[in-house]
N, C-alpha and C positions, 0 to 999 in steps of 0.2 A: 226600232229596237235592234241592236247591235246581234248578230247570231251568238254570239258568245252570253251576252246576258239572255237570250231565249233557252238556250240550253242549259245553264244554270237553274233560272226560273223550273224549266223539267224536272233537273235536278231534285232540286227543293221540295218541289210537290209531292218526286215520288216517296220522298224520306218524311218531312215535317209539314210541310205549308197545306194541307188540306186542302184540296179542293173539290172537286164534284166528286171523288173517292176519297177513301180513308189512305193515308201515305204511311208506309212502314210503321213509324216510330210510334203513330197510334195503334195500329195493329197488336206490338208484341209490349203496351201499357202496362203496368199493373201485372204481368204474367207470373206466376212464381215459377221455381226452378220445376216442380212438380209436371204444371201444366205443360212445359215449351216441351218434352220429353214427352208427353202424352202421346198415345197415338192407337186411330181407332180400331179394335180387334180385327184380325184377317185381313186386312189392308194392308196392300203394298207399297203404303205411303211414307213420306219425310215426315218429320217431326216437324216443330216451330221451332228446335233447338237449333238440327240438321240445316233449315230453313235459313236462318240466320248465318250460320258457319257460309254458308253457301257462296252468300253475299257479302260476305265480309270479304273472302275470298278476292273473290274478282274487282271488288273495290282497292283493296290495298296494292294489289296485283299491276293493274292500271294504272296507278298513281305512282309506284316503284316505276313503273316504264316511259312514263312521261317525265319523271323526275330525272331519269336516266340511272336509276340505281340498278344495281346489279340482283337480282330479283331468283334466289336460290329454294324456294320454297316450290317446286314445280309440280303439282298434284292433277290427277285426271280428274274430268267432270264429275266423277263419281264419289271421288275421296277426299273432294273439298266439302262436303258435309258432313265430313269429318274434322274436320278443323281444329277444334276442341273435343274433350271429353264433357260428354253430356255425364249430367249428375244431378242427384235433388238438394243438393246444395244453393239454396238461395244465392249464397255469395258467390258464387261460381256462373252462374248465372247472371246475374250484376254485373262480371268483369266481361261477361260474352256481348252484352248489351252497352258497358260504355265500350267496348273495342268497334262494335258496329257504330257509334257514335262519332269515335277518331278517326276511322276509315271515311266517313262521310265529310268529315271535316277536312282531313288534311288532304281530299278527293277534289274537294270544292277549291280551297286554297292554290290546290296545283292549276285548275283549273281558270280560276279568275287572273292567271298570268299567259293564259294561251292566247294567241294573235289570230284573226280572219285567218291569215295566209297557213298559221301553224294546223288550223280544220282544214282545212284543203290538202297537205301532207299525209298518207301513209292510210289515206281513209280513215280519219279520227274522228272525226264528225259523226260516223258512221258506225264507229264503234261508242261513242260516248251514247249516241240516241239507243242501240242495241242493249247498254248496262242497264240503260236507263227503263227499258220496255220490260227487261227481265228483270228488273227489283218489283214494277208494277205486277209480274207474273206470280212472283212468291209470295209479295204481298198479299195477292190472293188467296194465296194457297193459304196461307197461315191464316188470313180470317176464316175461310173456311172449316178449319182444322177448328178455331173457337168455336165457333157456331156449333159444331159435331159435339165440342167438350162441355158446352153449355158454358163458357166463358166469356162468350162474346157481348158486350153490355146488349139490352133490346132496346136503347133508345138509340143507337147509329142506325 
């Protein structure tokens, strides 16, 4: 297997392709805008709203950099969970969730045109495995965060 299709395959798993964990896209299923905002009393926690902002974040981010675009949105770790304005708007929530959707796609896309030699440049390899460990990370967070709201299905 080519490294480039290994890293993809990561990819995928962390977002859709389920494997021995649950990967993003199943985590924030069926959420409405209510719940992704939820969050548990007296906790110094992110949201699933936050959670997502997060990730979108650093996905679009990356892919403006490798695409070579000029990349003007420049927010600290802290304030890219801010990204959108959370709200109980359903539909507000739908466009935060397919935007996580186009970040993953047009991430992937950039991706499937990088060369061996282009991983081996600037430490990209290394950053792409690093995106990839910290979607697995939120991902947690945010099942987590169901499980506390009682949203979490009990058959996963």
């Amino acid at each position: 297997m080519k490294r480039m299709d290994l890293l993809l395959n990561v990819l995928d798993s962390t977002f859709d392709k389920e494997s021995w964990y649950a990967p993003f896209k199943h985590a924030i299923e069926g959420l409405t805008a209510e719940q992704a905002i939820w969050k548990p009393s007296g906790e110094a926690t992110k949201t699933i709203w936050e959670n997502v902002n997060h990730l979108i974040y650093y996905k679009e981010r990356l892919a403006a950099n490798l695409e070579g675009r000029e990349w003007t949105t420049n927010l600290d770790g802290n304030e890219t969970f801010y990204l959108t304005d959370q709200s109980t708007d359903n539909k507000e929530w739908e466009k935060v969730v397919e935007r996580s959707e186009s970040a993953q796609r047009n991430l992937r896309e950039v991706l499937s045109t990088i060369s061996d030699r282009d991983l081996d440049e600037n430490s990209l390899e290394g950053k792409l495995l690093d995106i990839m460990l910290h979607d697995a990370y939120h991902t947690g967070q945010i099942i987590q965060l169901r499980k506390m709201q009682g949203s979490w299905p009990s058959d996963r």
